[in-house]
C-alpha beads as a LAMMPS data file, in Angstrom:
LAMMPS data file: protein, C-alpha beads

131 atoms
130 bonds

1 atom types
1 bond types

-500.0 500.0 xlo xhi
-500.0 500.0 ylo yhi
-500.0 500.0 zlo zhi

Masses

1 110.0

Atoms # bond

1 1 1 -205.470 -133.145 -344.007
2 1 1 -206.805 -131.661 -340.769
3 1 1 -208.115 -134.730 -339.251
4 1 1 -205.164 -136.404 -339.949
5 1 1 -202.577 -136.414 -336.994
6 1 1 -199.055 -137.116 -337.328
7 1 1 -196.213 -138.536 -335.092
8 1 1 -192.917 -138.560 -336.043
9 1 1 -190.324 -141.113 -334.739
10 1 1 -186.642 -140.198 -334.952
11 1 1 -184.017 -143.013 -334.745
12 1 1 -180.547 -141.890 -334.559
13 1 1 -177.364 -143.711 -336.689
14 1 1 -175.312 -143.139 -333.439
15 1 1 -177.608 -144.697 -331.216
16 1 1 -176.834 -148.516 -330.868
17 1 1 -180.398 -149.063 -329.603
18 1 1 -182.349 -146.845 -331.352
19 1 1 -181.095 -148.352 -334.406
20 1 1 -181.940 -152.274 -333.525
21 1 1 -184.899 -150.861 -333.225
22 1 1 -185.123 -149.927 -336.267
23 1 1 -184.184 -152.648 -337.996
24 1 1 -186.613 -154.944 -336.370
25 1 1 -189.022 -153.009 -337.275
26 1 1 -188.057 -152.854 -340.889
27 1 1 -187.336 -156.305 -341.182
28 1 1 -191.004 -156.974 -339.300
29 1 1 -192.907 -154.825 -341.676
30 1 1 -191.209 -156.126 -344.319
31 1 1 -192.227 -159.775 -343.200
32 1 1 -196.009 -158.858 -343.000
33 1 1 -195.732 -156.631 -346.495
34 1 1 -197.067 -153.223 -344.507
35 1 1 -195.746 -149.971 -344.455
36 1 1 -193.732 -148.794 -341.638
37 1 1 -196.604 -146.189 -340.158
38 1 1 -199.286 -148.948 -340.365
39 1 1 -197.275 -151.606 -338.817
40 1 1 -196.133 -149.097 -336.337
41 1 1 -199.967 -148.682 -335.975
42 1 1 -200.832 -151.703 -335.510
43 1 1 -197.784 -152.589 -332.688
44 1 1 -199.168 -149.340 -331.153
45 1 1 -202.722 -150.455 -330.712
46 1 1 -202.053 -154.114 -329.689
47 1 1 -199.988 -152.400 -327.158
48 1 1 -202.900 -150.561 -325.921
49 1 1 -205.399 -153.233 -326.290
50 1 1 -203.181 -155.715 -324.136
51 1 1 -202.323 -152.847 -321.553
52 1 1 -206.630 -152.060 -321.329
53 1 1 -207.116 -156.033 -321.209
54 1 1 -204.302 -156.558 -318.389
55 1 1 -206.210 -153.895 -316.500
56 1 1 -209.353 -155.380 -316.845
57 1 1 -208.156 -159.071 -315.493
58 1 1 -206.508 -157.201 -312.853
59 1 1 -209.776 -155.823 -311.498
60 1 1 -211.372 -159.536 -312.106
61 1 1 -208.416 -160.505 -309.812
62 1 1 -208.951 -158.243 -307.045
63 1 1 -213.393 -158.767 -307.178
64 1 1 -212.406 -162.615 -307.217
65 1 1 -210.333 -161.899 -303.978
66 1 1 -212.747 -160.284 -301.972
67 1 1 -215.311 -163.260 -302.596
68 1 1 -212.648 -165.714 -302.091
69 1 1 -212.151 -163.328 -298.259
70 1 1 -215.958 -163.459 -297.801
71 1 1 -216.188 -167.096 -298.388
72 1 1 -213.140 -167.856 -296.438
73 1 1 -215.063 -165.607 -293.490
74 1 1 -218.680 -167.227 -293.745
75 1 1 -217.192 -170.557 -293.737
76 1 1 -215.479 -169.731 -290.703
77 1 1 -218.566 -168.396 -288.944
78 1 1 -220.400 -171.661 -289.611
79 1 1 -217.726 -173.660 -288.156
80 1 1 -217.477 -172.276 -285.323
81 1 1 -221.143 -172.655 -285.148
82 1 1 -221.488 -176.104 -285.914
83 1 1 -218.090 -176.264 -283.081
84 1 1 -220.577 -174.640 -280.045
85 1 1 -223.174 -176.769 -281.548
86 1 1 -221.771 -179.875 -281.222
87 1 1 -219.940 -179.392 -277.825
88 1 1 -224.151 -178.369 -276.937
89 1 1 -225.096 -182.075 -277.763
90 1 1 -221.969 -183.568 -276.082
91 1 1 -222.541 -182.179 -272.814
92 1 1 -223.766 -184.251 -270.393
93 1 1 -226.564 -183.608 -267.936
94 1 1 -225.564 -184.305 -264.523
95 1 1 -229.595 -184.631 -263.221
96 1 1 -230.755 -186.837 -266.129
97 1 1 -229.415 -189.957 -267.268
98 1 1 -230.640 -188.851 -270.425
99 1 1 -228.684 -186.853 -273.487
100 1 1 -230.613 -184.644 -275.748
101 1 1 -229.882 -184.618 -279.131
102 1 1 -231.714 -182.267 -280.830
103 1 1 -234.845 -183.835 -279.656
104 1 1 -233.740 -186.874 -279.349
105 1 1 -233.057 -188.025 -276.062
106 1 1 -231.093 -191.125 -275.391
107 1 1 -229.963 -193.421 -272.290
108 1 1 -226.170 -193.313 -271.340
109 1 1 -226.050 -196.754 -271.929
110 1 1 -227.092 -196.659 -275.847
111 1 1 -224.568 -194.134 -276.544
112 1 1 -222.009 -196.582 -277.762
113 1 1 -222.030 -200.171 -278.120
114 1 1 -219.595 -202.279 -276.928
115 1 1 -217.341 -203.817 -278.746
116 1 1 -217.864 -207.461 -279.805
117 1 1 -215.830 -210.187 -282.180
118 1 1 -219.562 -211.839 -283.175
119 1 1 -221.888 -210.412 -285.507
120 1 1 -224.979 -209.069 -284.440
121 1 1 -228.074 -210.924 -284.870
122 1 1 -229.484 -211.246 -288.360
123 1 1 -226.228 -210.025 -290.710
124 1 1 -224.823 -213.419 -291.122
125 1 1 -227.231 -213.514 -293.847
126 1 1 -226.851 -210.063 -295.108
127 1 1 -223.202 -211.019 -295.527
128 1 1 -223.723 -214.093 -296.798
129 1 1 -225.153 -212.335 -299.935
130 1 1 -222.446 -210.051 -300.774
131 1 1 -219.759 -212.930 -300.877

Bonds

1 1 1 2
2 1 2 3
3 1 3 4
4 1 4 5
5 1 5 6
6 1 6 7
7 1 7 8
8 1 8 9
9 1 9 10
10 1 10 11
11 1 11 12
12 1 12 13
13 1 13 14
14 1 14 15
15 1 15 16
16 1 16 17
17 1 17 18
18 1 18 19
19 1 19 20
20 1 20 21
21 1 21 22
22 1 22 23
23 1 23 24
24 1 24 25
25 1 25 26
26 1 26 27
27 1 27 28
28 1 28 29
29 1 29 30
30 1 30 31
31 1 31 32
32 1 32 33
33 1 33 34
34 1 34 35
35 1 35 36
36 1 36 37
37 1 37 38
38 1 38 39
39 1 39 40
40 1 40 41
41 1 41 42
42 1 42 43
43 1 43 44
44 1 44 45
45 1 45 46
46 1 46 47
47 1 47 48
48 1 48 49
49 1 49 50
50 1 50 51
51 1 51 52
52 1 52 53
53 1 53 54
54 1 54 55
55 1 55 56
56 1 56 57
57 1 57 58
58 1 58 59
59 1 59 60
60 1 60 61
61 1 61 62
62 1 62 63
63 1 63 64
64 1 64 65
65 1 65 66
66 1 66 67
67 1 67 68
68 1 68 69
69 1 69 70
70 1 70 71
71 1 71 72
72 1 72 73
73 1 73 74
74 1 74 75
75 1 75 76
76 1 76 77
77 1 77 78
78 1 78 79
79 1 79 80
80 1 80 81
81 1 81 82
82 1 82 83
83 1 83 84
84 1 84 85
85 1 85 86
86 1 86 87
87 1 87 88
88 1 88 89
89 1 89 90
90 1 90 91
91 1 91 92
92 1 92 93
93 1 93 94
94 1 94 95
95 1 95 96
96 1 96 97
97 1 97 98
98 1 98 99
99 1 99 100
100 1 100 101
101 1 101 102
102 1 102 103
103 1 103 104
104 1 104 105
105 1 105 106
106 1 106 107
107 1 107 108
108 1 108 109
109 1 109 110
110 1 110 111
111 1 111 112
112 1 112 113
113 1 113 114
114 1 114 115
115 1 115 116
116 1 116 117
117 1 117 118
118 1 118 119
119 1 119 120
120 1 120 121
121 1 121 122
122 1 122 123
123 1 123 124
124 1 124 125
125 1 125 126
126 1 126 127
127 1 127 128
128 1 128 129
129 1 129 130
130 1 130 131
């Protein structure tokens, strides 16, 4: 008997809610074909279980945040990175008629083409094989 511990519930006859409670219980233990300690036993340590578990997802939750914040920050960085970047290679030099593109350096005049209603030369006959 001493390393048994004991808890004693007391539901009063006056008490509207204490006794609901009490019959639900009954009625549940009755269902499953317990006892009323070890069904009370067992609600007790689901309780417990679900209240550890909701604990642990809520620290999953909060690690998942701050990743989702770092993320969210590096991707930032990078674009404005790839932003100076790219306003680097679209500046024009006024001395040289010439744009550098990482290396590769190209007249003003081949930066676009103009536009035209004819084909190039040559795709006639690349289309020719897709229809």
């Amino acid at each position: 008997m001493a390393d048994e511990r004991i808890i004693t519930l007391r539901f009063k006859g006056e008490n509207h809610l204490d006794m609901e409670l009490y019959q639900s219980l009954k009625r549940e233990k009755k269902e499953l074909g317990l006892s009323m300690p070890a069904y009370v036993k067992e609600i007790l340590r689901q309780h417990f279980e679900n209240t550890q578990k909701e604990g642990m997802d809520g620290e999953l939750n909060r690690c998942l945040k701050q990743i989702q914040n770092i993320v969210q920050e590096e991707l930032a960085a990078l674009k404005e990175m790839v932003a100076e970047a790219m306003m680097g290679m679209t500046e024009l030099s006024p001395n040289n008629s010439k744009t550098d593109y990482g290396g590769i350096s190209m007249e003003k005049e081949e930066m676009l083409p103009e536009y035209s209603e004819e084909l190039p030369k040559g795709m006639e006959s690349v289309l020719e094989q897709f229809m």
